[in-house]
C-alpha positions as CSV (number, residue, x, y, z in Angstrom):
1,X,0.0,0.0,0.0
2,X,3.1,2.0,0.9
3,X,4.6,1.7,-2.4
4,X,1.7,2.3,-4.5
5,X,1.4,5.6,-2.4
6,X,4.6,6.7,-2.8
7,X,4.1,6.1,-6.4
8,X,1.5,8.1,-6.5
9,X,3.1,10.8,-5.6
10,X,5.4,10.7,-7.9
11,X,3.7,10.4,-10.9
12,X,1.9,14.0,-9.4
13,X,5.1,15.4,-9.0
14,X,6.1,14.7,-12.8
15,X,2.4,15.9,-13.8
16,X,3.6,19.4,-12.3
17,X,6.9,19.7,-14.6
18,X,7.0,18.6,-18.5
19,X,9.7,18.3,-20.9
20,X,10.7,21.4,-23.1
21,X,13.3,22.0,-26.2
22,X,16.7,20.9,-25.4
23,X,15.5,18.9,-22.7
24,X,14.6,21.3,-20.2
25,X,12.3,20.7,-17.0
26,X,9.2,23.5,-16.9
27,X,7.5,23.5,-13.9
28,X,3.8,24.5,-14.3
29,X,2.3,24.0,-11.1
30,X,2.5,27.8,-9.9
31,X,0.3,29.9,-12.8
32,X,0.3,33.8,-12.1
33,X,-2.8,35.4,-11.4
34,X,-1.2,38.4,-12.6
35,X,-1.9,38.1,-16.8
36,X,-4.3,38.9,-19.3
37,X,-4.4,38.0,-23.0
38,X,-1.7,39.7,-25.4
39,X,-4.6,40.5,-28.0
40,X,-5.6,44.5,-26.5
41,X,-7.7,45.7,-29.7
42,X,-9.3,43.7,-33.3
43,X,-8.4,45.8,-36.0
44,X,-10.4,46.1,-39.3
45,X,-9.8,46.2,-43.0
46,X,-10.8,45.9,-46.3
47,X,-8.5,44.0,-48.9
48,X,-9.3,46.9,-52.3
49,X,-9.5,43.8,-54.2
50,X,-11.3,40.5,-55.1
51,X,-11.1,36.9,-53.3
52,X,-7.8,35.4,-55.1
53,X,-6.3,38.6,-54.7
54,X,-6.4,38.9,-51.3
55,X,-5.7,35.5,-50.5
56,X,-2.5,35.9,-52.9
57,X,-1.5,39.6,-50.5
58,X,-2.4,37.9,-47.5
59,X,-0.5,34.7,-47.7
60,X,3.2,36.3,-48.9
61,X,5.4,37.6,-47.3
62,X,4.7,41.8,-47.1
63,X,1.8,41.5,-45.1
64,X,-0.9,39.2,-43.4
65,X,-4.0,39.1,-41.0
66,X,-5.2,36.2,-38.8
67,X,-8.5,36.5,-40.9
68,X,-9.7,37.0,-43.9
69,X,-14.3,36.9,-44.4
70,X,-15.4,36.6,-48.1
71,X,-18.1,38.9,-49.2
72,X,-20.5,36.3,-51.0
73,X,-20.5,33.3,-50.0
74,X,-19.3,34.6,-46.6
75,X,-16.4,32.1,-45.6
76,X,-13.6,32.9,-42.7
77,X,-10.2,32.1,-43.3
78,X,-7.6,32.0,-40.6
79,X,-4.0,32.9,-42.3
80,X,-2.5,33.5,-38.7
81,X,-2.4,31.9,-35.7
82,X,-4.0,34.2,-33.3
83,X,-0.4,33.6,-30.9
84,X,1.4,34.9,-33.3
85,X,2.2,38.2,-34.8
86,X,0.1,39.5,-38.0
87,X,1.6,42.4,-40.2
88,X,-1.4,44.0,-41.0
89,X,-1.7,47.5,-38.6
90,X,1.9,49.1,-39.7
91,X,2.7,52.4,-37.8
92,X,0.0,52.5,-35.7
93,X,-1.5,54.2,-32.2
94,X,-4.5,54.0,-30.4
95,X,-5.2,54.8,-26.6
96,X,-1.2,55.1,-26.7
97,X,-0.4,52.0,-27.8
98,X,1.9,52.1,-30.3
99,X,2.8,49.2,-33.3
100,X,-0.1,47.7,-32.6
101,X,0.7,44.2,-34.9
102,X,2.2,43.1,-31.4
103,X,-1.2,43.4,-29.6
104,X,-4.3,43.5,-32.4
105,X,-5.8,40.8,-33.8
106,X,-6.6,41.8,-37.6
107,X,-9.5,40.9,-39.4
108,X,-9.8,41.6,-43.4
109,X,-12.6,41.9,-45.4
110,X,-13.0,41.3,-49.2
111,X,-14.4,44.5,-50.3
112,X,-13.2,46.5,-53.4
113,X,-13.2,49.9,-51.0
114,X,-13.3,52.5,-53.1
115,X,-13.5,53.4,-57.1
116,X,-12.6,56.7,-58.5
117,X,-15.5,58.1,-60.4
118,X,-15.1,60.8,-63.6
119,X,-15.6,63.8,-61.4
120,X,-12.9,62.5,-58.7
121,X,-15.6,61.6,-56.2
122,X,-14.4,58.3,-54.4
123,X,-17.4,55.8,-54.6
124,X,-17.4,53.4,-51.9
125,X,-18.6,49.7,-51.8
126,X,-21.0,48.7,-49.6
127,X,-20.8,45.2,-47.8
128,X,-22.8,42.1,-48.3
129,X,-24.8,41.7,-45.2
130,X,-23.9,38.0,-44.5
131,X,-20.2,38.9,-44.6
132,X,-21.1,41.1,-41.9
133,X,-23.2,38.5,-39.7
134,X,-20.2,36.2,-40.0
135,X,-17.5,38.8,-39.2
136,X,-19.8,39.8,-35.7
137,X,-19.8,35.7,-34.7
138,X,-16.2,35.7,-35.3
139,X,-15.8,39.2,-33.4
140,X,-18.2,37.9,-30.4
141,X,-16.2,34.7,-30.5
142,X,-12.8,36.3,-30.0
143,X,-14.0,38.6,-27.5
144,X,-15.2,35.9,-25.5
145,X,-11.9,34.3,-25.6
146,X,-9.9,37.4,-24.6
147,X,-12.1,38.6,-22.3
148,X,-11.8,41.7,-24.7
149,X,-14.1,44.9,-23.6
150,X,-16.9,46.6,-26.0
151,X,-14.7,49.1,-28.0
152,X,-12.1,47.0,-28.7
153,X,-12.8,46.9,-32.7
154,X,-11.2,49.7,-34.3
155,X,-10.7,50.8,-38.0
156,X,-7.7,50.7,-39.8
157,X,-8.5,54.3,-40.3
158,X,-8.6,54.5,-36.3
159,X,-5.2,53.3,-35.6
160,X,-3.7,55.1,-38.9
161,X,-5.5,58.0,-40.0
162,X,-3.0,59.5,-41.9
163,X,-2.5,57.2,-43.9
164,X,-5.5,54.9,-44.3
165,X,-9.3,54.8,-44.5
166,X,-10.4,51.3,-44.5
167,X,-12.8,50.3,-43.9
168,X,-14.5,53.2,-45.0
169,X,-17.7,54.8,-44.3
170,X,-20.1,52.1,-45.9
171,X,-18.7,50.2,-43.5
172,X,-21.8,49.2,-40.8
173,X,-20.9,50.2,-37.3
174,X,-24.2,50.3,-36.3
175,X,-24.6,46.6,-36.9
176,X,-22.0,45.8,-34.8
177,X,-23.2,48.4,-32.1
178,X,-26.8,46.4,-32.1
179,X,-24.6,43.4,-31.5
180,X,-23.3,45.4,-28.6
181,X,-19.6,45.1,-29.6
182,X,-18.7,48.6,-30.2
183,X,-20.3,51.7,-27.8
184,X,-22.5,53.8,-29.3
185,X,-23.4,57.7,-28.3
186,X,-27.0,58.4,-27.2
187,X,-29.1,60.7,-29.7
188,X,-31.1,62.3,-27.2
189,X,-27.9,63.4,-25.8
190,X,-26.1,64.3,-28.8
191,X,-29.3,66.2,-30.0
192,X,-28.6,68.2,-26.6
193,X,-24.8,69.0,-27.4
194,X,-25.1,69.3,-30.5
195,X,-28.0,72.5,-29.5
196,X,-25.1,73.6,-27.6
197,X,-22.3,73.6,-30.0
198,X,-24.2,75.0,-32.8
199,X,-24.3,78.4,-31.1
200,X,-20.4,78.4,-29.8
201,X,-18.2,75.3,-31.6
202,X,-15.3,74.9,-29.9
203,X,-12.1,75.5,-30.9
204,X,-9.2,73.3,-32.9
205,X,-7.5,72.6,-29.3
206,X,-10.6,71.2,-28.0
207,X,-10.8,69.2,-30.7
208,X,-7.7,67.9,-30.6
209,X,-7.9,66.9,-26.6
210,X,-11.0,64.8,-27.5
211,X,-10.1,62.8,-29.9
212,X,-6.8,62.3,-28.6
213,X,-9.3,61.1,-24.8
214,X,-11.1,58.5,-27.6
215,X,-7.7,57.3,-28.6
216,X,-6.4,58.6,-31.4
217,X,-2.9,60.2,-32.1
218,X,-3.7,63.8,-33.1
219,X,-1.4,66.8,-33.3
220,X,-1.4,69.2,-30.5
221,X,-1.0,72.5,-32.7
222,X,-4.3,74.4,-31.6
223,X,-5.1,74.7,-35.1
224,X,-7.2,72.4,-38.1
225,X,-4.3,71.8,-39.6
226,X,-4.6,68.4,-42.0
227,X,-3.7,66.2,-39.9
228,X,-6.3,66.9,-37.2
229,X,-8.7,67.3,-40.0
230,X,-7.6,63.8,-41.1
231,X,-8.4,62.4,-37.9
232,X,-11.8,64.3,-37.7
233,X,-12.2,62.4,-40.6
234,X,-11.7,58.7,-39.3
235,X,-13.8,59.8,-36.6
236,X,-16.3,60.6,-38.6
237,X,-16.3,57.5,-40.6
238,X,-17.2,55.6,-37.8
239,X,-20.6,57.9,-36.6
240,X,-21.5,60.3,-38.8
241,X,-20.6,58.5,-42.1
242,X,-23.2,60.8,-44.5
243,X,-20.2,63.8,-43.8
244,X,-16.6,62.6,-43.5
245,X,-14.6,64.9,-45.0
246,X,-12.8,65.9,-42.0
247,X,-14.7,69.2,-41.1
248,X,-15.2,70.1,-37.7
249,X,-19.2,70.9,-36.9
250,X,-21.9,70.6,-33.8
251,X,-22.6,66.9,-35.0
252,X,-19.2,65.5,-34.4
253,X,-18.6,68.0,-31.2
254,X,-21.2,66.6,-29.8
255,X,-20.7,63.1,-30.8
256,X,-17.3,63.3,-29.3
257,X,-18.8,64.8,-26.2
258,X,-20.9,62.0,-25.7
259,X,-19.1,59.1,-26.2
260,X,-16.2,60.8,-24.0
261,X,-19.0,60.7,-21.2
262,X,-19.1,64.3,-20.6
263,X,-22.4,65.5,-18.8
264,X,-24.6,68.6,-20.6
């Protein structure tokens, strides 16, 4: 009885340590408590091109996503293992995070983006709703995992607004508000501020401050330069889609107000 107790033990005892490269001995009986998931933020894209296309970008070696979702039939491809580095987000910021490759997820869409029409005019591509009911069950199903907070999807546009606008305004945040993935600003309360700012707008530095407490990387210059206007810009994308040329009005004063949480 003695012997099979002691042998016992020692087969627990070998549970607690396993065998690495080289040979090495790894305990794992003491796990920290003090650790979250590496994956902070899901970043999303469009691919500006068909299915094959993407696939053939996606799968060389310039750049990469962990996903890629089909428009029609909606499909999801994983091209990355989600432990492992993506290059998809490039210079990058958000909330002061910086190179965010190291802790984003990306997620690409097959969507054309945008074609240039005879007077200049970008025209944008809209989605095909089931690539969109896909991509929120693969969101909701990563979030889960990472025990990742509502308004941790951002744009491409988000993290690198001067340099890129996918997934562009035809892109349906709303959806994936209803879904209750991304927060979403109150229009009783922005019809308040925006009453408010219609009569005084505030000025560039104001500006500037909010955006940069929603997580963007804005200049501090005081002034609408064309950077801050090209962040005004991604902003706008996001909630007030019908006007996104990066022009600072009421609406997206008091859509910043709101969704900062500042009280009327």
């Amino acid at each position: 009885m003695k012997g099979c107790l002691g042998l016992l033990v020692l087969l627990l005892l070998a549970g607690c340590a396993s065998s690495g490269r080289n040979g090495l001995e790894i305990d794992r009986s003491h796990p920290s408590a003090g650790a979250d998931s590496r994956v902070q933020f899901i970043v999303l894209h469009y691919t500006a091109t068909d299915l094959p296309g993407s696939l053939a970008a996606l799968t060389g070696t310039r750049v990469s996503s962990h996903y890629l979702i089909s428009a029609r039939p909606a499909r999801i491809y994983q091209l990355v293992d989600e432990n492992r580095r993506a290059w998809h987000a490039g210079d990058s910021e958000w909330q002061g995070r910086t190179w965010l490759n190291a802790s984003t997820i990306g997620i690409e869409l097959v969507n054309p983006g945008y074609t240039t029409g005879p007077d200049g005019q970008r025209i944008w591509h809209p989605y095909a709703e089931e690539q969109i009911s896909t991509l929120i069950a693969l969101l909701k199903d990563i979030m889960r995992r990472h025990g990742l907070k509502p308004g941790a999807i951002v744009a491409h546009s988000d993290i690198a607004p001067q340099r890129k606008v996918d997934p562009g305004p035809l892109f349906p945040w709303p959806a994936l508000a209803r879904a209750g993935l991304v927060p979403w600003p109150d229009p009783a309360l922005v019809q308040q501020w925006q009453l408010q700012f219609a009569t005084r707008l505030p000025d560039a530095r104001w500006f500037q401050a909010q955006l940069a407490r929603f997580g963007y990387r804005v200049p501090d210059s005081g002034a609408f330069d064309p950077a801050t206007r090209r962040v005004i810009a991604a902003f706008q994308m996001r909630y007030r889609p019908a006007g996104c040329e990066g022009n600072p009005d009421a609406e997206t004063a008091a859509l910043l107000a709101v969704l900062n949480a500042r009280a009327p």
